[in-house]
C-alpha angles and dihedrals in degrees: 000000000000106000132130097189088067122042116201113188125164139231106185101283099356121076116184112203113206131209101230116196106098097156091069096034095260090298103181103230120173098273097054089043086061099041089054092043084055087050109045080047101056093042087051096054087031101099103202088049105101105176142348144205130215114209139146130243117234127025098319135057087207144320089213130234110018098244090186085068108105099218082084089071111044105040112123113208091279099042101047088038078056101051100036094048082052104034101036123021092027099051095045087059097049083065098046093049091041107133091231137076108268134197141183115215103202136203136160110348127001106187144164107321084011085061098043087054107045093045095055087078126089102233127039126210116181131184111225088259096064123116133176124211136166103193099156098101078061095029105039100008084236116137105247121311123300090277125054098212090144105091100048102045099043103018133250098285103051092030077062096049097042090056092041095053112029093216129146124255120211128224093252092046096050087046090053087052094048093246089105116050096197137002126206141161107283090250094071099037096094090051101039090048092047091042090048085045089051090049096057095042093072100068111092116271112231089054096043084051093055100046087055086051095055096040086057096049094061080066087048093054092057090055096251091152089049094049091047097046087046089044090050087054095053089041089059093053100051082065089075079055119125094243101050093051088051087057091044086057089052082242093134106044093155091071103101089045080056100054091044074060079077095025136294118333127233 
């Protein structure tokens, strides 16, 4: 793969696959979208490939959806229900279904899309310096991101809290929920997540393959797939809202300054 929104690089069974557009904080434009659904594609067909790890280069993991991409502004009903159903909510699951162990090494912000993603993996590393935030219900008007993850990875109350508010939620404070597995400084963040990655690279695959599957499936039993389709619908809806189309028509600039009132937009 030729991309250089998206940087792959190997260390014997574990490839960690970076978001690289640090100039723009790791914001996932359409391009780069495409670029991490091809590799996560081709690790996960790759055999010798035992885990991998999705990151971003530069301060920040990701900003989330690349709002200066014009696609945002021109969609009708069907074409934005189309890219974003692709784009968005089926990527994501193909992280989240991918046969191999899968973790997100954090740093700086992790927002909106940057959430979605990071959250679709099964294990979460974070530096000291890394925060979470999903502003768009202040910022777009728009209900939650495209996939509901919240609930399941940081429980009903605080998922509640965190879209209410639109406030940022530190490392330490997503560890002591359950949704972080470690923090660390950020100097040690690259080491701890690829030893942890190589630790888990020597089980043996199938089974390690199996016991995802069924994790996952605990998620399944409580009608997770059935909430987040459900969820995308309604998301899709809100789009036809007062507000959003205020914010297509450039009528409410001042949105993204809105949602820095809570933290830093995506």
């Amino acid at each position: 793969m030729d991309n250089p929104e998206i940087l792959v690089e190997r260390f014997g069974a574990v490839t960690r696959i970076s978001h690289n557009r640090p100039q723009a904080s790791n914001a996932e434009n359409t391009s780069l979208l495409e670029a991490l659904d091809v590799a996560i594609r081709e690790a996960e067909a790759d055999d010798e490939v035992r885990a991998v790890i999705l990151a971003g280069k530069g301060r920040h993991f990701s900003a989330g959806h690349d709002l200066k991409d014009d696609r945002f502004k021109s969609f009708d009903v069907q074409t934005r229900w189309d890219y974003e159903e692709k784009y968005y909510y089926e990527y994501c699951l193909r992280i989240m279904d991918m046969r191999k162990p899968t973790i997100a090494q954090v740093q700086g912000a992790c927002i909106a899309g940057g959430f979605m993603v990071a959250n679709m993996c099964d294990l979460v590393v974070c530096g000291e310096s890394a925060f979470f935030q999903d502003p768009v219900t202040f910022s777009l008007g728009t209900a939650a991101i495209e996939v509901l993850i919240h609930p399941y990875v940081m429980g009903v109350r605080k998922a509640k809290e965190f879209l209410f508010t639109g406030e940022r939620m530190t490392a330490e404070q997503a560890r002591e929920i359950g949704m972080v597995n470690r923090v660390v400084p950020d100097a040690e963040l690259e080491r701890t997540t690829l030893e942890l990655a190589q630790r888990i690279a020597q089980a043996p695959p199938f089974a390690m393959r199996v016991v995802k599957r069924w994790l996952n499936r605990v998620w399944d039993a409580q009608s997770m797939r059935v909430v987040m389709q459900a969820h995308f619908d309604a998301h899709q809806a809100v789009h036809e809202g007062k507000f959003f189309q205020q914010v297509v028509k450039g009528e409410l600039a001042g949105t993204i300054a809105q949602a820095k009132g809570v933290g830093v937009a995506g």
